[in-house]
KEKE-3310 file (N, C-alpha, C; in steps of 0.2 Angstrom, whole numbers, plus 5000, padded with zeros to 4 digits):
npx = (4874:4859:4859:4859:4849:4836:4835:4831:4820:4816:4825:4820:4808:4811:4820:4810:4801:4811:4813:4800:4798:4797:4800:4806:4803:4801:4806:4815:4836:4845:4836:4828:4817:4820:4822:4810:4805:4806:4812:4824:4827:4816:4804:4796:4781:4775:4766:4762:4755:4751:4750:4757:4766:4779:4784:4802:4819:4828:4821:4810:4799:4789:4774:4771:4783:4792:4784:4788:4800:4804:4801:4805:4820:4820:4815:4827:4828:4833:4827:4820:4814:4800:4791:4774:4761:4748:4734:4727:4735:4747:4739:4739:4752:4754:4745:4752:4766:4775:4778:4783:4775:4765:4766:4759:4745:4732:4715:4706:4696:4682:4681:4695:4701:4699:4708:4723:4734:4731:4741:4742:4728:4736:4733:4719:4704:4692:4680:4680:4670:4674:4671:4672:4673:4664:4666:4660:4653:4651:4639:4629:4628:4621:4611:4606:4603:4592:4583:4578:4569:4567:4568:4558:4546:4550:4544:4531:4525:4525:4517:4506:4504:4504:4492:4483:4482:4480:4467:4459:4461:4451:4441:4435:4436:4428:4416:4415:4422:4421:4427:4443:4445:4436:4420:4421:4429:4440:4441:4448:4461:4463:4466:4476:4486:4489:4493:4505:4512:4512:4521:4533:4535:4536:4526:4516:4504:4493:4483:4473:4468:4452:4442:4442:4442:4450:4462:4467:4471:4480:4489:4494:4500:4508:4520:4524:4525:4537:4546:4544:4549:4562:4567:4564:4572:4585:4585:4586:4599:4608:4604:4611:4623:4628:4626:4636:4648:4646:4645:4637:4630:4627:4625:4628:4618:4616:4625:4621:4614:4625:4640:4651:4668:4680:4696:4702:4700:4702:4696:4685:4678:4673:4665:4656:4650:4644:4635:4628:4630:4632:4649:4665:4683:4698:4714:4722:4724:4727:4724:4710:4705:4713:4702:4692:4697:4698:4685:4678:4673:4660:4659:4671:4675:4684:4699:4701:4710:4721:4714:4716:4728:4734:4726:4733:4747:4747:4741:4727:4716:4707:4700:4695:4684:4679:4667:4657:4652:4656:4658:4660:4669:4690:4702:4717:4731:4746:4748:4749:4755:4745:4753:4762:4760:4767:4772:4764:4762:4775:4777:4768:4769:4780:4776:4763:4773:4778:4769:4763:4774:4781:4787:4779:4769:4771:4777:4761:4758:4766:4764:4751:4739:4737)
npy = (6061:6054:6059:6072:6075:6070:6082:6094:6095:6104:6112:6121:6128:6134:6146:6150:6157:6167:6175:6181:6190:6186:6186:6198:6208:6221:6223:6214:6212:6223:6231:6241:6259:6265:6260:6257:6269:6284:6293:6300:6303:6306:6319:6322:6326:6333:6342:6346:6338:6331:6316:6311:6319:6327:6343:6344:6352:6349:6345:6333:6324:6307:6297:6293:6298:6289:6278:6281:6283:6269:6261:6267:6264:6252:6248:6258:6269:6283:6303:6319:6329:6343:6353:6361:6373:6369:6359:6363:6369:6357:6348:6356:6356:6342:6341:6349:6345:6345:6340:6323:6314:6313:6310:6312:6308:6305:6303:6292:6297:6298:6310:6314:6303:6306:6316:6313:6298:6284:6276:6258:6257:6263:6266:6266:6277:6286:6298:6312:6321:6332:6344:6356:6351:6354:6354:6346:6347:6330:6328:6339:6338:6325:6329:6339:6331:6323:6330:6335:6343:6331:6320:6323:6321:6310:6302:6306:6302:6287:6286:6289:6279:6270:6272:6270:6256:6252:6259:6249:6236:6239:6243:6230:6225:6232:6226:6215:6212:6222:6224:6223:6232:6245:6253:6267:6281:6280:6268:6268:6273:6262:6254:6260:6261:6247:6244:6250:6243:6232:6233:6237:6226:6221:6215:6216:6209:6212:6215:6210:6205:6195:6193:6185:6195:6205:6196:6192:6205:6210:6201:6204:6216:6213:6208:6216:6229:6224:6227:6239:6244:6240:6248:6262:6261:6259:6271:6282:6281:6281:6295:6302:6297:6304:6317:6317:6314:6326:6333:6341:6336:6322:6314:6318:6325:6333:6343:6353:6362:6370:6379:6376:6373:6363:6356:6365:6360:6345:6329:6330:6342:6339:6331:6338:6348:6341:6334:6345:6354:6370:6377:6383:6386:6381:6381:6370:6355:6356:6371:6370:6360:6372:6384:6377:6375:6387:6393:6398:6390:6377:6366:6354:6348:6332:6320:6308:6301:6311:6323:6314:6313:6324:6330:6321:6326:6338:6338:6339:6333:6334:6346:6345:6335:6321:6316:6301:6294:6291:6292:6291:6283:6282:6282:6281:6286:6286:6300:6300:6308:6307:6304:6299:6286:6273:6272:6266:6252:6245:6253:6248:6236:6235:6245:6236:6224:6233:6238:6223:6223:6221:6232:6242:6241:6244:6257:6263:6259:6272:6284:6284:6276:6267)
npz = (4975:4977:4989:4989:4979:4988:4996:4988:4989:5000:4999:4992:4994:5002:4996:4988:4999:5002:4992:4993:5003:5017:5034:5036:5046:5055:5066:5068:5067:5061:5055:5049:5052:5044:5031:5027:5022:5011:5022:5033:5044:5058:5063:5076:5083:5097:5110:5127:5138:5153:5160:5147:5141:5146:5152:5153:5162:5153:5142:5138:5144:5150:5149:5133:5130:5134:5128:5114:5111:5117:5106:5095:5096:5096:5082:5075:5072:5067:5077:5077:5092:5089:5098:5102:5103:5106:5105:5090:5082:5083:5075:5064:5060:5058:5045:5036:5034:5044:5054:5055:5064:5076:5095:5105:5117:5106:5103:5092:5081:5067:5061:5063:5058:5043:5039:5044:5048:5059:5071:5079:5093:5109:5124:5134:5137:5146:5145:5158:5170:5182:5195:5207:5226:5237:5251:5268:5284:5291:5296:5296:5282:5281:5289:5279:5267:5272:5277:5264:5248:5242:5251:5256:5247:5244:5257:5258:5247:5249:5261:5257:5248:5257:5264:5255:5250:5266:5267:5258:5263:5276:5272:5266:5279:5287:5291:5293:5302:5314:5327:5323:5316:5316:5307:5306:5306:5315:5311:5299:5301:5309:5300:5290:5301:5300:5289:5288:5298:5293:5281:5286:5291:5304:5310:5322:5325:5332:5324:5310:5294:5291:5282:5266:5255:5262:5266:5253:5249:5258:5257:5244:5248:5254:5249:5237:5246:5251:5238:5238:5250:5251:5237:5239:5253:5244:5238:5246:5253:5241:5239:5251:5249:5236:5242:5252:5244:5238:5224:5211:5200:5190:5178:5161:5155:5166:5164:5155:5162:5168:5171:5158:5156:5145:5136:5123:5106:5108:5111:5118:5118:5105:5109:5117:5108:5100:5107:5108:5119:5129:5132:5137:5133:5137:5136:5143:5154:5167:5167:5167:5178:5186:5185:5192:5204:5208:5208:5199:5188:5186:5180:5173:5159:5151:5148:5159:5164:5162:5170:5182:5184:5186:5198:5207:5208:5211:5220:5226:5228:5237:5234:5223:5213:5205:5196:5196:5187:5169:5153:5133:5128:5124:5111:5113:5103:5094:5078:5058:5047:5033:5019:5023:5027:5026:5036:5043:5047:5053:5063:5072:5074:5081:5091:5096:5103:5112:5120:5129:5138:5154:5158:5152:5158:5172:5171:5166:5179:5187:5186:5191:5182:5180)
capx = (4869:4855:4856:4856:4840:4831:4838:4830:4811:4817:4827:4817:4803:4815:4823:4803:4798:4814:4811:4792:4801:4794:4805:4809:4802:4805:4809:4823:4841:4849:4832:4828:4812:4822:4823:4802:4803:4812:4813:4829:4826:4810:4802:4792:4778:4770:4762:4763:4751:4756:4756:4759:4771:4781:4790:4808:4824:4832:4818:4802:4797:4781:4772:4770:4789:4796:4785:4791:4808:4807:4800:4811:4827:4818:4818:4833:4826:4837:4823:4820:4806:4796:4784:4768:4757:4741:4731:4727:4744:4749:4736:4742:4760:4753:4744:4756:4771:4780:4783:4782:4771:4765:4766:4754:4738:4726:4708:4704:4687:4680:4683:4702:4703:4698:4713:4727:4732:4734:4743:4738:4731:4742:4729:4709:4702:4686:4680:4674:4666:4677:4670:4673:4674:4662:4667:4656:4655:4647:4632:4627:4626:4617:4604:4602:4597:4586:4577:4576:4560:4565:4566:4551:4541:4549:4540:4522:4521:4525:4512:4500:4502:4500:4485:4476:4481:4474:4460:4455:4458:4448:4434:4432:4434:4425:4408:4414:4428:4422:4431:4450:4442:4429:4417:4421:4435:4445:4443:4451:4466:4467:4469:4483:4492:4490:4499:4511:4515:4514:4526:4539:4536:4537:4521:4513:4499:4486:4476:4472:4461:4448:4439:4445:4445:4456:4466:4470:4475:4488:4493:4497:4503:4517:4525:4522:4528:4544:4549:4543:4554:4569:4569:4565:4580:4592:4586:4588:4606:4611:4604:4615:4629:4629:4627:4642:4652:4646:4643:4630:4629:4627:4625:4630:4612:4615:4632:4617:4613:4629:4645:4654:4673:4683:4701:4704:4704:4702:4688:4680:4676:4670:4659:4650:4646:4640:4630:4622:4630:4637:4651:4670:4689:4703:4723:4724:4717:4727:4720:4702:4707:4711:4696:4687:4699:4696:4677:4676:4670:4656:4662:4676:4677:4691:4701:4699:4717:4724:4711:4716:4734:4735:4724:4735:4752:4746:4738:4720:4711:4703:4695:4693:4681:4679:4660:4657:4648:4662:4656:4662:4676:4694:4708:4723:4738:4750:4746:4752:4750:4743:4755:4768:4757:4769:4775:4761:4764:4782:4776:4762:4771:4784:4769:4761:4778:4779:4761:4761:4779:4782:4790:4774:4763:4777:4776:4756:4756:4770:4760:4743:4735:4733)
capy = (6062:6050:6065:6080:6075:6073:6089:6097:6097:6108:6121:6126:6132:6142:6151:6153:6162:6170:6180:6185:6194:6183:6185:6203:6210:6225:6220:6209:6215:6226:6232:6250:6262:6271:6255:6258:6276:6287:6298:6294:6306:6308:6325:6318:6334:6333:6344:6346:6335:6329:6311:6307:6323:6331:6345:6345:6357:6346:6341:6331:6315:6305:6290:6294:6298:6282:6273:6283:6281:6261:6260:6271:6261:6243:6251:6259:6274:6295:6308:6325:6332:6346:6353:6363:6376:6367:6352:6364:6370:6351:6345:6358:6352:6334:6343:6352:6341:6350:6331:6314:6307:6314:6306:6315:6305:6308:6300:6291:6299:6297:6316:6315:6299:6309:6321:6309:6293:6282:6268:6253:6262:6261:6267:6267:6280:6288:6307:6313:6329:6338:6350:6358:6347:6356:6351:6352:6344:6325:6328:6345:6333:6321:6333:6340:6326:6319:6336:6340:6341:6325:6314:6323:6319:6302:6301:6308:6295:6282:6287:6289:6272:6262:6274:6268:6247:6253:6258:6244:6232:6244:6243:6224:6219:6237:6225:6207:6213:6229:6224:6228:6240:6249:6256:6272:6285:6275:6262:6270:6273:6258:6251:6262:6257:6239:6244:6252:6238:6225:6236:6235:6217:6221:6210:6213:6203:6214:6216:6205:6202:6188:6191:6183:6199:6208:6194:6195:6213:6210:6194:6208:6222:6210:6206:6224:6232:6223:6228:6248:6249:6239:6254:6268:6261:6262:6278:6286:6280:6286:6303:6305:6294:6311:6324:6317:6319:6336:6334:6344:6331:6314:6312:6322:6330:6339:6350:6359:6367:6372:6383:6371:6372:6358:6361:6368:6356:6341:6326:6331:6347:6339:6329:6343:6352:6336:6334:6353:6358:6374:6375:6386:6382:6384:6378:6363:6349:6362:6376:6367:6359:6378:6388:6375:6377:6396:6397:6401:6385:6374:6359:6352:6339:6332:6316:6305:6299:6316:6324:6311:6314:6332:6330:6317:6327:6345:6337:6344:6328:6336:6351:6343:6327:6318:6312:6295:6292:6289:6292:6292:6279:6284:6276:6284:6281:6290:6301:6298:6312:6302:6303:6295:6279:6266:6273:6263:6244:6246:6255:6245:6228:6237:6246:6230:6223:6238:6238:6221:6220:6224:6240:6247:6240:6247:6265:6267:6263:6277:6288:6283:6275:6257)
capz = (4971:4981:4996:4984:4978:4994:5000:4984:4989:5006:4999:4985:4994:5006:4993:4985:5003:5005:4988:4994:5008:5024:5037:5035:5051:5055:5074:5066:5070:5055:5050:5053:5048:5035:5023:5024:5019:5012:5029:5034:5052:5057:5065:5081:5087:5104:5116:5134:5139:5156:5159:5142:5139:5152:5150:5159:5161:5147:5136:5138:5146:5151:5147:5128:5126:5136:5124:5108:5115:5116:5099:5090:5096:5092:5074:5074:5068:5070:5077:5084:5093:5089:5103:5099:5108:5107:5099:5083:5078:5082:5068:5057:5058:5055:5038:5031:5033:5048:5056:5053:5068:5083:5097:5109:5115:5102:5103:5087:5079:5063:5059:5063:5052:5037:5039:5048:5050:5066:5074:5084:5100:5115:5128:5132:5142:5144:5145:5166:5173:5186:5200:5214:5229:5243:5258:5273:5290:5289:5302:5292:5275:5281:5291:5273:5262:5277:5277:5258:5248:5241:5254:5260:5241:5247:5262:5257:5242:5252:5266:5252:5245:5262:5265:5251:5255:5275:5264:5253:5268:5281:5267:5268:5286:5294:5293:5295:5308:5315:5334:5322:5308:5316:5301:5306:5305:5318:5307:5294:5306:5310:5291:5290:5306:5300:5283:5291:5302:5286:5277:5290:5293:5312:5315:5331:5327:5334:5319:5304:5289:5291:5274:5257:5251:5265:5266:5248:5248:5264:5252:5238:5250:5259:5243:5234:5252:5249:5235:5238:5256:5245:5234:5246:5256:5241:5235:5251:5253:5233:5240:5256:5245:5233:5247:5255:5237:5236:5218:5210:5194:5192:5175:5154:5155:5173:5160:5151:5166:5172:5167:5156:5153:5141:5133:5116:5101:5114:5107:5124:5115:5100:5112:5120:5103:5095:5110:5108:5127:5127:5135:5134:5131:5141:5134:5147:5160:5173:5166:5168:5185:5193:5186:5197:5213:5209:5210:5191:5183:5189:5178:5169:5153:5152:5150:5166:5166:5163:5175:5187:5186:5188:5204:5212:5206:5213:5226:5225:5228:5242:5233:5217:5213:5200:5196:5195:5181:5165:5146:5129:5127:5118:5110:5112:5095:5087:5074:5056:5038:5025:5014:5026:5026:5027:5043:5052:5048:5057:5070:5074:5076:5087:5097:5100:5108:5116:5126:5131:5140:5159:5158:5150:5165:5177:5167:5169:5188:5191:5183:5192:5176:5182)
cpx = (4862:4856:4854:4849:4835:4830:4834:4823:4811:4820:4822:4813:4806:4818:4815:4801:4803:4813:4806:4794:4798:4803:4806:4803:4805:4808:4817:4831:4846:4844:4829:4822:4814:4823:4814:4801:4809:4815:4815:4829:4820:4809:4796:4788:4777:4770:4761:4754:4750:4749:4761:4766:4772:4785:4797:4813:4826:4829:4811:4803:4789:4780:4773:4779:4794:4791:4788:4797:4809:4804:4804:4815:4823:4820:4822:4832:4829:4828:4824:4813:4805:4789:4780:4765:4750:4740:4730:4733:4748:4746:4738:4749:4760:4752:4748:4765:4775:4785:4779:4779:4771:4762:4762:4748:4732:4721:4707:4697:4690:4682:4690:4705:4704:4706:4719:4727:4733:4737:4738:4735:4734:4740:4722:4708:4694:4686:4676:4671:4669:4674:4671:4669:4670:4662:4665:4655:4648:4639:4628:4624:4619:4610:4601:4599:4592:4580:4576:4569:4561:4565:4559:4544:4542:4543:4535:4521:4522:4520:4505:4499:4501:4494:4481:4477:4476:4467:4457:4454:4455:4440:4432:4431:4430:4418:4408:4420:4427:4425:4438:4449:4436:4428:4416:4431:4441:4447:4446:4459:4470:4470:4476:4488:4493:4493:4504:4517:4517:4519:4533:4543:4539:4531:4519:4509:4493:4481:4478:4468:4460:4444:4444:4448:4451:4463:4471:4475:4479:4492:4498:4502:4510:4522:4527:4529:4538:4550:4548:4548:4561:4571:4571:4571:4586:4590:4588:4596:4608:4610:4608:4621:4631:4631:4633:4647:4654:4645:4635:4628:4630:4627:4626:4623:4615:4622:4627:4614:4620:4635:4651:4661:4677:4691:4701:4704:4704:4694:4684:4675:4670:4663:4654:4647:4642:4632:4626:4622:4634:4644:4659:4676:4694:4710:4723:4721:4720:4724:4714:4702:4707:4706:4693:4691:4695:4690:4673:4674:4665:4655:4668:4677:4683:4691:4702:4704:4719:4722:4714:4723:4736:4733:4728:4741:4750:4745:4733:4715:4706:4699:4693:4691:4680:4673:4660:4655:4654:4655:4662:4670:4680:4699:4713:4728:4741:4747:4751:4750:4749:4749:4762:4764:4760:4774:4771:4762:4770:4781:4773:4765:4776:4781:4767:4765:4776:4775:4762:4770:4779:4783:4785:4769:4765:4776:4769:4757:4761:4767:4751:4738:4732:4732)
cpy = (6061:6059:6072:6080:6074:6077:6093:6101:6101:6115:6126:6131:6136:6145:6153:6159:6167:6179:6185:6192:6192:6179:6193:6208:6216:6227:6218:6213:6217:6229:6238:6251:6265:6267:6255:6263:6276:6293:6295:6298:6310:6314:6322:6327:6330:6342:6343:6345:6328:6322:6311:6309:6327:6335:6344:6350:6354:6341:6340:6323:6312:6299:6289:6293:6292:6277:6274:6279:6274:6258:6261:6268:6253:6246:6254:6264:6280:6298:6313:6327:6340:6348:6360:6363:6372:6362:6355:6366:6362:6345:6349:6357:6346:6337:6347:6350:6343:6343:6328:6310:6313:6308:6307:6310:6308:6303:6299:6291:6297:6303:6317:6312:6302:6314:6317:6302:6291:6274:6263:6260:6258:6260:6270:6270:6282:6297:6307:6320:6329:6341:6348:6352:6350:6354:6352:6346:6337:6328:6333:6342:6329:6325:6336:6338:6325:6326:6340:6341:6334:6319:6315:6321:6312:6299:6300:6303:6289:6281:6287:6280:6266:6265:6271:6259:6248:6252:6253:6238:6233:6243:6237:6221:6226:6232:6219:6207:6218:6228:6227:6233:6242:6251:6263:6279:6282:6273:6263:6270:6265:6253:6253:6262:6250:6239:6245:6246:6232:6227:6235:6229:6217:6216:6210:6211:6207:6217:6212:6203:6197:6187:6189:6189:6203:6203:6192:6202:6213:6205:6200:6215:6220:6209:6214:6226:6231:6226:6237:6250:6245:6246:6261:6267:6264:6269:6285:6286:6283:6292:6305:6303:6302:6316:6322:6319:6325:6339:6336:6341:6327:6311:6317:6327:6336:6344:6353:6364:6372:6378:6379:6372:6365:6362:6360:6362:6347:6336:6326:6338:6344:6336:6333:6346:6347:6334:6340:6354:6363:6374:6381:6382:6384:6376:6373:6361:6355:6366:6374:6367:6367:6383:6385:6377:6385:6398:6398:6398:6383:6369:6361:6345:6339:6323:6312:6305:6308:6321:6323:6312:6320:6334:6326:6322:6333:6344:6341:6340:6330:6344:6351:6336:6326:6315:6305:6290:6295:6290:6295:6289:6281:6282:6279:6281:6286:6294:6302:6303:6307:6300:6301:6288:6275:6266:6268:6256:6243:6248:6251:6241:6231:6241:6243:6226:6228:6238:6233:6219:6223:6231:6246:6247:6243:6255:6268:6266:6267:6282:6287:6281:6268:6256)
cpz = (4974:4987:4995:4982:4982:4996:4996:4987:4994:5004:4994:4986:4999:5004:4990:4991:5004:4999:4988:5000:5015:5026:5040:5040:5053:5061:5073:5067:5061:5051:5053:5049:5044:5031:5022:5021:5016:5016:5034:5043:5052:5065:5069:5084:5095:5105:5122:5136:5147:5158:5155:5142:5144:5150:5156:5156:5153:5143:5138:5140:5148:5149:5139:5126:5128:5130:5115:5108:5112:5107:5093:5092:5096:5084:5071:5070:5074:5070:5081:5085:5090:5093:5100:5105:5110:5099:5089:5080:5080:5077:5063:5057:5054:5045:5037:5030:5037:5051:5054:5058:5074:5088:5105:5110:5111:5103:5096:5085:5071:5059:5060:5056:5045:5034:5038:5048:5056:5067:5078:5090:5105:5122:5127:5140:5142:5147:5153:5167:5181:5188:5207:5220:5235:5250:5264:5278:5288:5289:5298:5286:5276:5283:5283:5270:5268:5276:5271:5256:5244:5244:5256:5253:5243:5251:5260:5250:5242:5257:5261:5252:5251:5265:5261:5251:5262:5270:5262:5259:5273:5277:5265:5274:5290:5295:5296:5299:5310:5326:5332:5319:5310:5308:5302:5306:5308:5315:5300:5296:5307:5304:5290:5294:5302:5293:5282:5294:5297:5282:5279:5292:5299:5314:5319:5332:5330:5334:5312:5300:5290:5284:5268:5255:5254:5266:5259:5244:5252:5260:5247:5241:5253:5253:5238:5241:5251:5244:5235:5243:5253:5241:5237:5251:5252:5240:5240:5253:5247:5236:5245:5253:5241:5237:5250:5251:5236:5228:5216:5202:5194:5184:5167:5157:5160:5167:5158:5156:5170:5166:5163:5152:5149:5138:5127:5110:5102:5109:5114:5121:5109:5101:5113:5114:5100:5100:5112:5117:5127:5132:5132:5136:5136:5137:5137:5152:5165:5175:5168:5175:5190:5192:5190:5202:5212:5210:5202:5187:5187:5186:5174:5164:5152:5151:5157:5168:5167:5167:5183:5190:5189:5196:5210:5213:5208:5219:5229:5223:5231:5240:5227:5215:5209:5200:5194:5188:5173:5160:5139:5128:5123:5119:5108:5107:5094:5080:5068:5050:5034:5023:5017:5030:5028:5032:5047:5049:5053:5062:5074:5077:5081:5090:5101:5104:5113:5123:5130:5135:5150:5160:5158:5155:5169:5176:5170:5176:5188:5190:5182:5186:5175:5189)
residu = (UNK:UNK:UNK:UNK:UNK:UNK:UNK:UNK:UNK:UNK:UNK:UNK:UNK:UNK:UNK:UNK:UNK:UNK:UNK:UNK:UNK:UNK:UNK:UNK:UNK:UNK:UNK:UNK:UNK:UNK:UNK:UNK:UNK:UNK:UNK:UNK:UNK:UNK:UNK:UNK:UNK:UNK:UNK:UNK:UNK:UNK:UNK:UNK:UNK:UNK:UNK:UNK:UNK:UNK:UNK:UNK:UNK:UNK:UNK:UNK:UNK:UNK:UNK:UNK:UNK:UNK:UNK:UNK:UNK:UNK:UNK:UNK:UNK:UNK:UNK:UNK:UNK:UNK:UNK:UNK:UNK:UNK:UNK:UNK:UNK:UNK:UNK:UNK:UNK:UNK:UNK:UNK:UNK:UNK:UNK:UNK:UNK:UNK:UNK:UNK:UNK:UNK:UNK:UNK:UNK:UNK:UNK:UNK:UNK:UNK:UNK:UNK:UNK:UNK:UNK:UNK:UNK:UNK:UNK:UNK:UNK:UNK:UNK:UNK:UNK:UNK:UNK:UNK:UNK:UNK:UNK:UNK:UNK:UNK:UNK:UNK:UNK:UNK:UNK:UNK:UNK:UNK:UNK:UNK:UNK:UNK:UNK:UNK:UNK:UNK:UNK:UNK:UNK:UNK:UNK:UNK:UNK:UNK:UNK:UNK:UNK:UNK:UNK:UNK:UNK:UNK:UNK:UNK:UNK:UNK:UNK:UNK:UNK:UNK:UNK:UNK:UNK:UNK:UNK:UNK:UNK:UNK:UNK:UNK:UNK:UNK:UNK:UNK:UNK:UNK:UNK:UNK:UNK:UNK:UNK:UNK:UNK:UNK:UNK:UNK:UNK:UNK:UNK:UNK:UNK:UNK:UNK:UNK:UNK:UNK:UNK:UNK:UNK:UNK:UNK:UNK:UNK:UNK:UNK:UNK:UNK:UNK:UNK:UNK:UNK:UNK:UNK:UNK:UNK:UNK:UNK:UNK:UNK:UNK:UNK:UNK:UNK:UNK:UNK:UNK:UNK:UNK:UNK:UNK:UNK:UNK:UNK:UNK:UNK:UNK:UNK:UNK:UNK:UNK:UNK:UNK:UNK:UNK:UNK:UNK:UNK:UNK:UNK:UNK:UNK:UNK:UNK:UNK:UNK:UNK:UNK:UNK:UNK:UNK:UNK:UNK:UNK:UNK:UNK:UNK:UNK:UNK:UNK:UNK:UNK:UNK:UNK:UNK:UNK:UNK:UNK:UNK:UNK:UNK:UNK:UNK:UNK:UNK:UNK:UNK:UNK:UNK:UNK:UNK:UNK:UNK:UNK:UNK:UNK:UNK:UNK:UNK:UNK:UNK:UNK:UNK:UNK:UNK:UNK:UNK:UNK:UNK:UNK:UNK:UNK:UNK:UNK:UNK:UNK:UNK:UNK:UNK:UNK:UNK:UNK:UNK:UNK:UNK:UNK:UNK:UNK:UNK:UNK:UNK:UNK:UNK:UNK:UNK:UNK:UNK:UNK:UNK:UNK:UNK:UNK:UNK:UNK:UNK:UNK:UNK:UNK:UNK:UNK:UNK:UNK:UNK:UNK:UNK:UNK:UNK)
# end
């Protein structure tokens, strides 16, 4: 009796949590996703959307369906697939109950939410800008940035602004230094050699302010100087850096001037119209990718990952470039109909296993994504 009543104060409260139902995981061994529904074999859509979703002779594979895959067998959950032509007939499946989840990378917006719901995401990409790769002999490149008009705007407002320092130094010492600054048009000349030479920081010493005031102004033009040929240096490398690329965009604005392709349904679409660029549709990143090989786009939005894969996997690195400049980050999930809600807590918790185990690290790099 003495041991029964000590024992008491331990079990009670583990029959108390056993009844809240903590414990009951749905990881746990004997615990399937059809004790959370009543959808006892779930209807899985996709869309060929290569990494994620690959077709094959005998099915579909990818990154998307190896993590389905490992998911569904943690949970111990019966499915079939269901594949769909395109992203809009794969949201009207979700609304109107065709399946139970799709498993396509979809980008979590604000305006999906409203419709659909979603899992954890699983992967974070962002949207890039695709064109043709021009390819042209170094030497060629370089002679043409060197000789555009904007190195040449370069040049002349930089000759401006050390002619007007000459000046302001030439116009204190031409009286009380007329041996280095003559007071006459020379002396002008030679203001602007001696700003020249200060800007370079070559120093030959063989002219130099002796007045307060000229020596003030070489005081301000050594330090200024520095920082105008620092700039003038990068700027001129960014513009051969480009012209080597071949790219005739650098940044979202340069799309409003151009012929702008995106696929169908895609949140890169939904990008461009929110940001007022006009732009047309094409079925797939492939589809996108070969208008450029072929001459007939002069960009492409697109997923960067999906983009990137297509271009390694065709092997059309070398005619098709990727701009550097990344925008509008997206968070790839599963997507869930409303009204099959209590699909995502389950999922989720075997999701986040899922992500964080070697195998999924092993998956993107096979498929160029890490």
């Amino acid at each position: 009796m003495p041991f029964l009543l000590r024992i008491i104060p331990f079990v009670i409260p583990l029959l108390f949590v056993s009844n809240l139902g903590y414990g009951n995981n749905p990881n746990s061994q004997g615990d399937t996703l059809s004790e959370h529904t009543e959808i006892k074999k779930l209807k899985v859509g996709y869309k060929i959307s290569e990494p994620f979703t690959i077709r094959e002779d005998d099915g579909v594979s990818g990154l998307s369906v190896q993590l389905w895959e490992k998911v569904a067998n943690d949970l111990g959950t019966e499915y079939e697939y269901v594949e769909y032509a395109d992203l809009k007939a794969l949201f009207s499946g979700l609304n109107n109950g065709e399946i139970d989840l799709s498993i396509n990378p979809l980008t979590v917006t604000k305006e999906r939410l409203e419709s659909v719901s979603f899992t954890q995401p699983f992967f974070i990409t962002t949207l890039a800008i695709a064109v043709p790769n021009k390819s042209e002999n170094p030497i060629l490149g370089f002679a043409r940035a060197l000789f555009s008009w904007q190195f040449f705007t370069a040049v002349g407002l930089l000759s401006l602004v050390i002619l007007i320092f000459g000046f302001i130094t030439w116009f204190f010492e031409r009286k009380h230094n007329p041996e280095e600054f003559p007071n006459t048009l020379a002396g002008l000349w030679e203001g602007f050699w001696w700003s020249a030479v200060t800007m370079t920081t070559v120093g030959y010493g063989d002219k130099s302010p002796r007045t307060t005031g000229g020596r003030i102004v070489g005081l301000v033009w050594m330090f200024a100087a520095i920082i105008i040929i620092s700039g003038f240096t990068a700027s001129i490398a960014s513009s051969l850096t480009l012209n080597e690329l071949s790219l005739d965009i650098s940044t979202v604005n340069d799309l409003r001037k151009a012929d702008v392709y995106t696929v169908k349904g895609s949140s890169a679409e939904a990008y461009l119209a929110n940001a007022k660029i006009s732009y047309r549709t094409v079925a797939s990143t492939s589809d996108g990718i070969d208008l450029l090989r072929e001459g007939k786009a002069d960009e492409f939005v697109d997923d960067e990952s999906l983009m990137r894969f297509d271009l390694v996997n065709r092997n059309l690195t070398d005619k098709i470039a990727i701009a550097p400049s990344k925008f509008f980050t997206q968070y790839y999930a599963f997507a869930i109909p409303q009204e099959n809600e209590q699909l995502v807590h389950p999922l989720n918790l075997s999701l986040i296993e899922a992500i964080r185990t070697p195998e999924w690290k092993a998956a993107l790099g096979e498929y160029q994504l890490e």
